[in-house]
TORKOL-4160 file (C-alpha; in steps of 0.2 Angstrom, whole numbers, padded with zeros to 4 digits, m for minus):
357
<pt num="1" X="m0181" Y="m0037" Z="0157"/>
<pt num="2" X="m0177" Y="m0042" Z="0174"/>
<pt num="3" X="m0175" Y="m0028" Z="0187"/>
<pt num="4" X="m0156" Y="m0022" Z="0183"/>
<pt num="5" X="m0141" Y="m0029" Z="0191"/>
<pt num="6" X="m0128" Y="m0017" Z="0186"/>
<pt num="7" X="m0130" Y="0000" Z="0182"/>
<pt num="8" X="m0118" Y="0011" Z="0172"/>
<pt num="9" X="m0114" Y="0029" Z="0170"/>
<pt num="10" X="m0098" Y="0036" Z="0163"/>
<pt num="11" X="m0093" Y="0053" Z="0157"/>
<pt num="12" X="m0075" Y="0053" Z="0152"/>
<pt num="13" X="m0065" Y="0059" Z="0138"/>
<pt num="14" X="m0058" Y="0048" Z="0124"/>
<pt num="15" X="m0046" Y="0058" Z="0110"/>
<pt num="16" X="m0060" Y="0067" Z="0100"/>
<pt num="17" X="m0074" Y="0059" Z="0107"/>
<pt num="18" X="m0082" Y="0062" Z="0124"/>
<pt num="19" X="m0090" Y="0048" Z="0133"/>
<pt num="20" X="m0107" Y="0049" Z="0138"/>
<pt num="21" X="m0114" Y="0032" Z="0141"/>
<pt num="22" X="m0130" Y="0026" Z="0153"/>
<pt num="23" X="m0134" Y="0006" Z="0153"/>
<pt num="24" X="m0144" Y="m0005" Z="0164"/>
<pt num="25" X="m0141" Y="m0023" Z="0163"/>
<pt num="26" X="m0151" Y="m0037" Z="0173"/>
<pt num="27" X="m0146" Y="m0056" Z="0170"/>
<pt num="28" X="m0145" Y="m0055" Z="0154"/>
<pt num="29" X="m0134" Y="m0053" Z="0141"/>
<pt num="30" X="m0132" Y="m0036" Z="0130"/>
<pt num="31" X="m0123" Y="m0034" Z="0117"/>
<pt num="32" X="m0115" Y="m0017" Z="0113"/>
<pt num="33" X="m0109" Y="m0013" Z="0096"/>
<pt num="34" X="m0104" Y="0001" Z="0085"/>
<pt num="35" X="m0090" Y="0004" Z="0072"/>
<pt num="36" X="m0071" Y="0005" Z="0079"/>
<pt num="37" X="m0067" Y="0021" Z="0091"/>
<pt num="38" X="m0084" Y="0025" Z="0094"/>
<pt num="39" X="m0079" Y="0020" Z="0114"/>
<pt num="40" X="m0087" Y="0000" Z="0117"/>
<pt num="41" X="m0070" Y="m0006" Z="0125"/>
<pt num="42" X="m0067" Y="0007" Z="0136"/>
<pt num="43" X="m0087" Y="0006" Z="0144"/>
<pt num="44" X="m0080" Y="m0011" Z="0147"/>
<pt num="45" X="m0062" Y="m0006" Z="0155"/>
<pt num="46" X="m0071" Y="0008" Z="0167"/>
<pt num="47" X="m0082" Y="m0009" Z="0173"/>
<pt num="48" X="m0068" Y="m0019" Z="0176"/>
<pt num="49" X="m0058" Y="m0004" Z="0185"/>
<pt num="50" X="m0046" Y="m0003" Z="0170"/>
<pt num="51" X="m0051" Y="0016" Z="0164"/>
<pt num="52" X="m0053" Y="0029" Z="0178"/>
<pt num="53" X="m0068" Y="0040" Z="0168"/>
<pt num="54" X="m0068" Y="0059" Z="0174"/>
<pt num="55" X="m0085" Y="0057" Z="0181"/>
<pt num="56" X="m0096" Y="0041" Z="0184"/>
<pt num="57" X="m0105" Y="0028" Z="0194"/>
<pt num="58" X="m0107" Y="0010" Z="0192"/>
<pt num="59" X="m0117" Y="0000" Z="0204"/>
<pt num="60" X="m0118" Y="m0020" Z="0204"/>
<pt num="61" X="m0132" Y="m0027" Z="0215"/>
<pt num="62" X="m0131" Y="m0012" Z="0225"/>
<pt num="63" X="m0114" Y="m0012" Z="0227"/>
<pt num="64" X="m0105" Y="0002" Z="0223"/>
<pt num="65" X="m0090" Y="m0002" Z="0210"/>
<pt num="66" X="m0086" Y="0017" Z="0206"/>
<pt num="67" X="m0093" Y="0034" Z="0212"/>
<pt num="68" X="m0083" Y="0048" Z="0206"/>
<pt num="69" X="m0094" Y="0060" Z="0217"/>
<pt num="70" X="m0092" Y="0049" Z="0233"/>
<pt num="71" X="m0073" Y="0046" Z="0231"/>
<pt num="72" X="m0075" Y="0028" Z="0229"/>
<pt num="73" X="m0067" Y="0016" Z="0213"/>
<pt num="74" X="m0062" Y="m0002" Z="0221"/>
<pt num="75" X="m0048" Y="m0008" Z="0211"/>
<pt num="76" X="m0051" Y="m0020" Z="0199"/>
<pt num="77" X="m0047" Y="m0037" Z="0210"/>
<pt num="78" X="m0059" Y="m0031" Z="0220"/>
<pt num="79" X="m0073" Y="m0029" Z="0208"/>
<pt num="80" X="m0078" Y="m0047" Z="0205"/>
<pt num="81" X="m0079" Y="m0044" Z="0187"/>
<pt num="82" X="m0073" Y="m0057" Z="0173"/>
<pt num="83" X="m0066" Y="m0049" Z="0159"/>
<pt num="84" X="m0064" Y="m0060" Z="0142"/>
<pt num="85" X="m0050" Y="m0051" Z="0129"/>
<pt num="86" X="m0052" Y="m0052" Z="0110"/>
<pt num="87" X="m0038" Y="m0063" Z="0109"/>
<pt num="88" X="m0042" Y="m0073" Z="0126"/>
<pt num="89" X="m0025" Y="m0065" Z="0133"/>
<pt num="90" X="m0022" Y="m0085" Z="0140"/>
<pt num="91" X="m0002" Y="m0090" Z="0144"/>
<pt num="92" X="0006" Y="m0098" Z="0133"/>
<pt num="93" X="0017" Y="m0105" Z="0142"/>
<pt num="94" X="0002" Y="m0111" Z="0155"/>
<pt num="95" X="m0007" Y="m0128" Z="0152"/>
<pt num="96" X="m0027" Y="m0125" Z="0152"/>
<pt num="97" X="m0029" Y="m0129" Z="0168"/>
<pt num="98" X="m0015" Y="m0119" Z="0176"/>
<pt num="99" X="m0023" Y="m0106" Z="0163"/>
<pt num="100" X="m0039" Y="m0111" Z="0174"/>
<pt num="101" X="m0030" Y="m0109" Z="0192"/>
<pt num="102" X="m0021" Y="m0094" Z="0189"/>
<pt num="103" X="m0034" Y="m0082" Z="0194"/>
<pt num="104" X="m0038" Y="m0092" Z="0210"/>
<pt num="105" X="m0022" Y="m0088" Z="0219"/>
<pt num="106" X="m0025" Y="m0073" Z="0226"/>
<pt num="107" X="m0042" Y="m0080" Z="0234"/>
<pt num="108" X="m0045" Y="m0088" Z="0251"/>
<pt num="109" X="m0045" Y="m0107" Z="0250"/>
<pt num="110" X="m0031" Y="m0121" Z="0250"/>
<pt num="111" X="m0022" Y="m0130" Z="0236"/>
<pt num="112" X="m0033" Y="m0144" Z="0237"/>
<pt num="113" X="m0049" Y="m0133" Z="0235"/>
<pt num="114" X="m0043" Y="m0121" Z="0221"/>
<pt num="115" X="m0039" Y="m0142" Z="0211"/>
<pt num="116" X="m0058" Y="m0145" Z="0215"/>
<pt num="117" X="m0063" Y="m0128" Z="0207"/>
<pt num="118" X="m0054" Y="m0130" Z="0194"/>
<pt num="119" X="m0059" Y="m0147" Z="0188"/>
<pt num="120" X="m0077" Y="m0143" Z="0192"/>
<pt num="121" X="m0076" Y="m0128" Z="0178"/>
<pt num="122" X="m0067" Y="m0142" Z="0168"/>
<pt num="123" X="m0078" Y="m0152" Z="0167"/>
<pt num="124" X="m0090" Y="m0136" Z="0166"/>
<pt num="125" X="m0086" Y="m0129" Z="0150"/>
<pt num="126" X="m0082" Y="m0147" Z="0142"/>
<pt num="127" X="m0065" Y="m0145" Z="0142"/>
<pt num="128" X="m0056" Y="m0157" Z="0152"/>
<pt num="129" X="m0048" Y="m0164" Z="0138"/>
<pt num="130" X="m0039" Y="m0152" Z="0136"/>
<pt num="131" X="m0035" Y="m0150" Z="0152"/>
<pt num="132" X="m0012" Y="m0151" Z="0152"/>
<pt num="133" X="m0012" Y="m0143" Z="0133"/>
<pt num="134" X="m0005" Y="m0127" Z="0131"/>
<pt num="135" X="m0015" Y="m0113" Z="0120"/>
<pt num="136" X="m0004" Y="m0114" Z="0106"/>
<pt num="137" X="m0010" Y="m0131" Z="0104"/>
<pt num="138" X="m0029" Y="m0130" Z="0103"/>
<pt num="139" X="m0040" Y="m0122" Z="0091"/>
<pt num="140" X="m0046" Y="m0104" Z="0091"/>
<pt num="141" X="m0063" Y="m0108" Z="0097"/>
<pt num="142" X="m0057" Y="m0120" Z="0112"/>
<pt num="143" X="m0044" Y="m0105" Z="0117"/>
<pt num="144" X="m0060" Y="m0093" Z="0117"/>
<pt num="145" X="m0069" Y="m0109" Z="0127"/>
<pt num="146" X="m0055" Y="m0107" Z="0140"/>
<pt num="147" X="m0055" Y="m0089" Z="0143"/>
<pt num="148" X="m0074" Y="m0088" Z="0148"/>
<pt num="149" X="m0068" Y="m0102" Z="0157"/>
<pt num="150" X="m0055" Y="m0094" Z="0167"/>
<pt num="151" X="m0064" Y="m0078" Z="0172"/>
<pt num="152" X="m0080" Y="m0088" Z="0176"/>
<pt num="153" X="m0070" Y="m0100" Z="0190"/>
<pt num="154" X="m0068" Y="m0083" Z="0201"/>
<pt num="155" X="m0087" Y="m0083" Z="0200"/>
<pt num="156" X="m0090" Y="m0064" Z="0194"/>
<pt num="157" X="m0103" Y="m0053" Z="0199"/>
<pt num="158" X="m0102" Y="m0046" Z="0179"/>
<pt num="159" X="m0097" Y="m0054" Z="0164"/>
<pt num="160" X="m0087" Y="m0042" Z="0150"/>
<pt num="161" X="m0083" Y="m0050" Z="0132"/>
<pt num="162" X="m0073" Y="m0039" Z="0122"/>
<pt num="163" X="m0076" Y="m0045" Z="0103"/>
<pt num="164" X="m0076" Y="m0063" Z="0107"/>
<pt num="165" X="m0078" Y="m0070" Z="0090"/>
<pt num="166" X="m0069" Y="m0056" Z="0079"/>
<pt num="167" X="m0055" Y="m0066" Z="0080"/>
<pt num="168" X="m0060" Y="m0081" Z="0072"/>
<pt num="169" X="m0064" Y="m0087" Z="0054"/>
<pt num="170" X="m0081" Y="m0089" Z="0048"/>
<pt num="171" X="m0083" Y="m0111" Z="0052"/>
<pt num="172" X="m0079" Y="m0109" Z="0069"/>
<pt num="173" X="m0087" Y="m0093" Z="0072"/>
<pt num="174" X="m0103" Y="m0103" Z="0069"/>
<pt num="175" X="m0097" Y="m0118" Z="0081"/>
<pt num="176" X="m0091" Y="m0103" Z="0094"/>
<pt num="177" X="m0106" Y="m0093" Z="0093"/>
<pt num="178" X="m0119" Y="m0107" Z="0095"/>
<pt num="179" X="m0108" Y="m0114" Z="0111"/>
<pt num="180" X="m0107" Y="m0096" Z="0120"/>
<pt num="181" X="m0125" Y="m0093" Z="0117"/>
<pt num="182" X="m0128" Y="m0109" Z="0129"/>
<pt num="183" X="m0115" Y="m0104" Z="0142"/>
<pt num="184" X="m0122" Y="m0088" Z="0144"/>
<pt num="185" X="m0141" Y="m0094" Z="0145"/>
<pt num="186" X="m0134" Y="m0106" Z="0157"/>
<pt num="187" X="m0125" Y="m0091" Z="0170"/>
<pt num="188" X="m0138" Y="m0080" Z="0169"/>
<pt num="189" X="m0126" Y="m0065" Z="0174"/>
<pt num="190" X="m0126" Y="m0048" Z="0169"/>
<pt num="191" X="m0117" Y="m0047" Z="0154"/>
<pt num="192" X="m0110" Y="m0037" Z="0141"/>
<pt num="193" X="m0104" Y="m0042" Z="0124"/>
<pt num="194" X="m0092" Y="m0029" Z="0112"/>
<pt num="195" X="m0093" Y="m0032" Z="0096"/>
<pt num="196" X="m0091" Y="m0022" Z="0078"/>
<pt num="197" X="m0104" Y="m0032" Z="0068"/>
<pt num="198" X="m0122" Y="m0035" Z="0072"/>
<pt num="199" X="m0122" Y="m0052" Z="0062"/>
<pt num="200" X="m0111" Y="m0061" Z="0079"/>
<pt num="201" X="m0122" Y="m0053" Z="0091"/>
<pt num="202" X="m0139" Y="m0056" Z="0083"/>
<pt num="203" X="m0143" Y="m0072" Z="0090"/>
<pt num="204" X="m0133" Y="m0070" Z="0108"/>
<pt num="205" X="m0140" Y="m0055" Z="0116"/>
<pt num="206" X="m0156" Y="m0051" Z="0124"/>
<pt num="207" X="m0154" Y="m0035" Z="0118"/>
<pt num="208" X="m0142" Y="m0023" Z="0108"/>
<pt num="209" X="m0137" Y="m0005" Z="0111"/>
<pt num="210" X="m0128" Y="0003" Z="0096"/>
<pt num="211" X="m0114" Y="0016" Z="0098"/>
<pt num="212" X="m0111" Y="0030" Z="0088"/>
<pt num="213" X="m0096" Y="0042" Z="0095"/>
<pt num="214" X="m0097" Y="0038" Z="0113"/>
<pt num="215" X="m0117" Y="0039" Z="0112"/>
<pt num="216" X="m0128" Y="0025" Z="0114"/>
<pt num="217" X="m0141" Y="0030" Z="0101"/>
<pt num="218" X="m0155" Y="0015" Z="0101"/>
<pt num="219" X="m0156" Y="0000" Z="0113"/>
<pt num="220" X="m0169" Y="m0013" Z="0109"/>
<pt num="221" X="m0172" Y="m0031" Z="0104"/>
<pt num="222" X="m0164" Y="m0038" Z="0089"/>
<pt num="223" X="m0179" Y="m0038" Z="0082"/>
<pt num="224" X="m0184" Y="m0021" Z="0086"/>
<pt num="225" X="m0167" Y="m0011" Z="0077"/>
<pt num="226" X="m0173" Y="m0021" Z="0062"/>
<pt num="227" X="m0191" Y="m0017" Z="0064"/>
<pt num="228" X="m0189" Y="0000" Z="0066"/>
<pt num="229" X="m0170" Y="0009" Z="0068"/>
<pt num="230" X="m0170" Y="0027" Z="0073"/>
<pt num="231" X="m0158" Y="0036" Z="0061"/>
<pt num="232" X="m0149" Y="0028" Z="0046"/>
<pt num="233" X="m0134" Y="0025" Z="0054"/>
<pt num="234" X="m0142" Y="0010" Z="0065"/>
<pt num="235" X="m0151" Y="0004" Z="0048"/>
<pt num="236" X="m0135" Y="0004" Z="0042"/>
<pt num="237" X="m0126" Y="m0004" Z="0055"/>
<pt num="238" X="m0137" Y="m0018" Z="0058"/>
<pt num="239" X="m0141" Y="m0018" Z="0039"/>
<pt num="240" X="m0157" Y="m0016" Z="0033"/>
<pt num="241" X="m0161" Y="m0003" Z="0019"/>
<pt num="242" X="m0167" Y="0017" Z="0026"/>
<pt num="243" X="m0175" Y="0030" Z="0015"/>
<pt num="244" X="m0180" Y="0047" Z="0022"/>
<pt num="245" X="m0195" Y="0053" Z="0012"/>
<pt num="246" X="m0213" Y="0063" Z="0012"/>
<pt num="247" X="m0229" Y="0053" Z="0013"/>
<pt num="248" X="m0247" Y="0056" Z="0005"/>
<pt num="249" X="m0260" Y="0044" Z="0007"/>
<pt num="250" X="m0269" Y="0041" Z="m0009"/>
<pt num="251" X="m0284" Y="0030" Z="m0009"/>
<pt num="252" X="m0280" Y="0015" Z="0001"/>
<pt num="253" X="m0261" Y="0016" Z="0000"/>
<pt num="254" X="m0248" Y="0027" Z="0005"/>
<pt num="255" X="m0234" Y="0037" Z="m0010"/>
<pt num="256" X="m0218" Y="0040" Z="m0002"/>
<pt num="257" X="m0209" Y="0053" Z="m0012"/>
<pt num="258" X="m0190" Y="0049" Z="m0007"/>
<pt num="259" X="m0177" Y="0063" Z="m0003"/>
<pt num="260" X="m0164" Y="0056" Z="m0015"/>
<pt num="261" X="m0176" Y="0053" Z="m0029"/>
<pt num="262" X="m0190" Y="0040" Z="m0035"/>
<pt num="263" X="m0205" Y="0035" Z="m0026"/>
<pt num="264" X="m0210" Y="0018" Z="m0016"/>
<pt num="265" X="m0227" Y="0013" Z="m0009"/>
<pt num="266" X="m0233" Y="0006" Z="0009"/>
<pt num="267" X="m0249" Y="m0002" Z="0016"/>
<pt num="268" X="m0244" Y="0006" Z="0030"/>
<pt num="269" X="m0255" Y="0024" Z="0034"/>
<pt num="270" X="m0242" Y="0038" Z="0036"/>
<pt num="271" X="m0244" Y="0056" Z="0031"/>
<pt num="272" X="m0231" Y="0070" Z="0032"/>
<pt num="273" X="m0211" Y="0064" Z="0036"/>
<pt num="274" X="m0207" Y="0046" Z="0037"/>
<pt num="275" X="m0194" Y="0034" Z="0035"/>
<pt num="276" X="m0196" Y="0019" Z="0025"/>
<pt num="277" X="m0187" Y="0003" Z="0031"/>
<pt num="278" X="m0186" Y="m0014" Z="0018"/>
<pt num="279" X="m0177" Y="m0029" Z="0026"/>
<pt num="280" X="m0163" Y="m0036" Z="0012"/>
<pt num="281" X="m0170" Y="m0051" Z="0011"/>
<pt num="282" X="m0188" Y="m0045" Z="0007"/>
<pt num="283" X="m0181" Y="m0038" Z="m0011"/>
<pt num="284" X="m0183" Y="m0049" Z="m0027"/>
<pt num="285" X="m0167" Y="m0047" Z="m0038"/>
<pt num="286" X="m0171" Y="m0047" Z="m0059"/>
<pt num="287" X="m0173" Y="m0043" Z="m0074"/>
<pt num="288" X="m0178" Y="m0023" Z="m0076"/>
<pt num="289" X="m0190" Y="m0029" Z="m0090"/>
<pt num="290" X="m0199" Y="m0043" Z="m0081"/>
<pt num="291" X="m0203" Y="m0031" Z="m0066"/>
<pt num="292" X="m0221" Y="m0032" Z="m0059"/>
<pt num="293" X="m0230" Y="m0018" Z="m0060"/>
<pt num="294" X="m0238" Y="m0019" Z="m0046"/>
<pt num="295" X="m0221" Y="m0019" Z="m0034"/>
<pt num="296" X="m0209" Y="m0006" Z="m0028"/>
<pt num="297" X="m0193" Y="m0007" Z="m0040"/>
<pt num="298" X="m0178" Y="0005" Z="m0037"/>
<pt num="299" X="m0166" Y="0000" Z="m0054"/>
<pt num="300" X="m0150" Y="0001" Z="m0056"/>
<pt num="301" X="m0130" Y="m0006" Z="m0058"/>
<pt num="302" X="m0126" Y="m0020" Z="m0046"/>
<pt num="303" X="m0109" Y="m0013" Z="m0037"/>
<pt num="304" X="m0105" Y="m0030" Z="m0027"/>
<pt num="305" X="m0110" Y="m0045" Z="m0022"/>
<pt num="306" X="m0102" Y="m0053" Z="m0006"/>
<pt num="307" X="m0104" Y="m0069" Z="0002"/>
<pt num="308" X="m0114" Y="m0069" Z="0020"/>
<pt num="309" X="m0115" Y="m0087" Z="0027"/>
<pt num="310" X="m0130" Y="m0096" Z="0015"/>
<pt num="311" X="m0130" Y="m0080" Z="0006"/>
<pt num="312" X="m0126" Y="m0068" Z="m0007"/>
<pt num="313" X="m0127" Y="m0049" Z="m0001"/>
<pt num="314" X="m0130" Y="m0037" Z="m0016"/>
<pt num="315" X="m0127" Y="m0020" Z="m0015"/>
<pt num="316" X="m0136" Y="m0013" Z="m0030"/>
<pt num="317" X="m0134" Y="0010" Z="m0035"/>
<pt num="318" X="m0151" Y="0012" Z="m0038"/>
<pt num="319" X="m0159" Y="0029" Z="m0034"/>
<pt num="320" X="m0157" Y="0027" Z="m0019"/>
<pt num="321" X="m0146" Y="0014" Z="m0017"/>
<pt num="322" X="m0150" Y="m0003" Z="m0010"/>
<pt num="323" X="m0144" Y="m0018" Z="m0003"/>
<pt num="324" X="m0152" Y="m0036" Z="m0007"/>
<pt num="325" X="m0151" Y="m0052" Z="m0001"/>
<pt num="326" X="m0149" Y="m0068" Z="m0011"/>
<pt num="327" X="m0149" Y="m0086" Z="m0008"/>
<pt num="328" X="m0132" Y="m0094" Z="m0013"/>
<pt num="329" X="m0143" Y="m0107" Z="m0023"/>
<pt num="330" X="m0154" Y="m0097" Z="m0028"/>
<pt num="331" X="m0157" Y="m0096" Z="m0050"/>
<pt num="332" X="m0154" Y="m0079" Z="m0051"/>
<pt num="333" X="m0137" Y="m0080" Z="m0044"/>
<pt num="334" X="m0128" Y="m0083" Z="m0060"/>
<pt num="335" X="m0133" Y="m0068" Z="m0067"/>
<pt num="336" X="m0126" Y="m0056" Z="m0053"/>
<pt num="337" X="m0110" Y="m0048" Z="m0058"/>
<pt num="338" X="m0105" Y="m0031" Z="m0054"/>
<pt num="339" X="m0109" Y="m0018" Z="m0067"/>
<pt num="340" X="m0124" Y="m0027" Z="m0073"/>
<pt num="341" X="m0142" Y="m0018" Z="m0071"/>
<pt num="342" X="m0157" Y="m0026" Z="m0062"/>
<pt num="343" X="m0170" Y="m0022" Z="m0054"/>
<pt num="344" X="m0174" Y="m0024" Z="m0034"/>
<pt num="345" X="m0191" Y="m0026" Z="m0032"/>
<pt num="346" X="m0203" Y="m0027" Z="m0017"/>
<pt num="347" X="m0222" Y="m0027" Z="m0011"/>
<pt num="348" X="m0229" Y="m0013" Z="m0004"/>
<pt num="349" X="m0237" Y="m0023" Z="0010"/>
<pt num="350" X="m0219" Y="m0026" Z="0013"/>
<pt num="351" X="m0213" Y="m0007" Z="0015"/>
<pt num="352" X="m0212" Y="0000" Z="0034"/>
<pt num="353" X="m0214" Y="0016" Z="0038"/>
<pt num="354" X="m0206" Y="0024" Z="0057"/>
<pt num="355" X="m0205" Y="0040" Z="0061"/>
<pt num="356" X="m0189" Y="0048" Z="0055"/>
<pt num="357" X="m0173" Y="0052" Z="0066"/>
């Protein structure tokens, strides 16, 4: 990571949580998630000088935003921070590019030079077609198009998205997400992306922090939550399958016997407390009676089956349960109904073991 450009600290009370966050952003983007009320928003009001926490400090590029302990919290027109709502929060009774100029008004410059900033960011964001339509007339992902627009053209300091594609159904998500992943290669600012589901963020952030009740509880890589989650909540969030369990080696594998039940294998060396970490997609779904010997199987009823893009995720109540991932097309798929019994079956090479929460 680059050296940071903004720095966060925030102590503040929310309802029953308590807010107790510390992030460092450079120019890049980080996405922070976590289920609903666990405090993501409100990190990003206190930014954009929305939510006075109790105590706290942000610092962007050495400028000091807010310190509580110094007495000093710039109003938010001061902050040179763009802030993108769920809903894009555009006016509907605004054409795009009065959309556009609106946040120019209040800045130095004449008519004439706010029209060329405005058209320059037109032409920007690829939107100049839609330059005299108003929001009501354009599709979900061009109104999300138009409201990074609008809070890049008062070029920020810090860029805050507040669950940009939550809004949108699963076809344009796609379109959307592939269009704001090139926009924020292309600023390189410090930013920050809210969102409730790890599958929107995976492929736009540098990094991702998860939140649990007003905690961040493990930043890393996208790569590295999957690789290796700190508790079974983040393996849960971000969807991979956790066991907690006690290790032997025996000969040149290692037996994990699991805490809920039923036993697994790993190449991995581990001996003592561990926790064993299987990627969905690495399970083979089937027949209980075809099962190889020689792979881990957890057996059991089939409780859903929902569909995720190109495919199917399984969630089988073995002992302990696990979830599966199938291709769409894939053979087996005809045989996948809920109450019927399968087994969900693994190597060992295939097993990770990390050190438990």
């Amino acid at each position: 990571m680059t050296d940071p450009h903004l720095d966060v600290e925030l102590h503040h009370r929310l309802g029953r949580i308590d807010l107790d966050v510390r992030l460092a952003v450079g120019r890049e983007t980080l996405a922070l998630i976590g289920p609903s009320g666990v405090g993501k928003s409100s990190v990003l009001r206190a930014i954009a000088g929305l939510l006075k926490p109790k105590r706290g400090r942000i610092v962007c590029d050495g400028r000091p935003l807010l310190d509580t302990q110094r007495r000093v919290d710039l109003p938010p027109e001061e902050r040179r921070v763009g802030l993108v709502f769920q809903d894009g929060a555009l006016f509907p009774h605004l054409s795009v590019a009065q959309n556009i100029a609106y946040g120019l008004r209040p800045r130095s410059g004449g008519r004439r030079e706010r029209r060329a900033r405005v058209a320059e960011i037109l032409e920007r964001f690829a939107i100049a077609p839609l330059a005299d339509s108003r929001p009501t007339r354009i599709s979900g992902g061009e109104r999300q198009r138009v409201a990074i627009a609008r809070a890049v053209a008062t070029s920020p300091d810090v860029l805050l998205l507040d669950e940009p594609l939550s809004a949108l159904d699963t076809v344009t998500k796609s379109h959307v997400a592939a269009e704001l992943s090139r926009i924020l290669t292309g600023l390189r600012l410090p930013t920050i992306l809210v969102s409730h589901d790890f599958g929107d963020v995976a492929g736009l952030a540098e990094r991702v922090a998860v939140m649990d009740a007003g905690r961040i509880v493990q930043t890393g890589t996208t790569a590295e939550l999957l690789r290796a989650p700190a508790s079974a909540f983040v393996a849960a969030f971000v969807g991979t399958n956790y066991f907690l369990g006690e290790a032997r080696r025996a000969a040149d594998t290692t037996v994990i016997d699991l805490d809920e039940g039923g036993r697994v294998v790993s190449d991995d060396a581990a001996v003592g407390r561990v926790a064993v970490v299987v990627q969905p997609w690495h399970v083979a779904i089937g027949d209980p009676a075809v099962a190889s010997p020689d792979a881990n199987a957890l057996i059991g009823p089939i409780t859903s089956v929902a569909p995720r893009g190109g495919t199917l995720r399984v969630a089988v109540a073995s002992t302990p349960a696990i979830t599966v991932d199938v291709a769409a097309d894939a053979p087996v798929v005809a045989g996948l109904t809920v109450g019927a019994v399968v087994a969900a079956t693994w190597p060992p090479a295939l097993t990770r073991l990390v050190p438990p929460a």
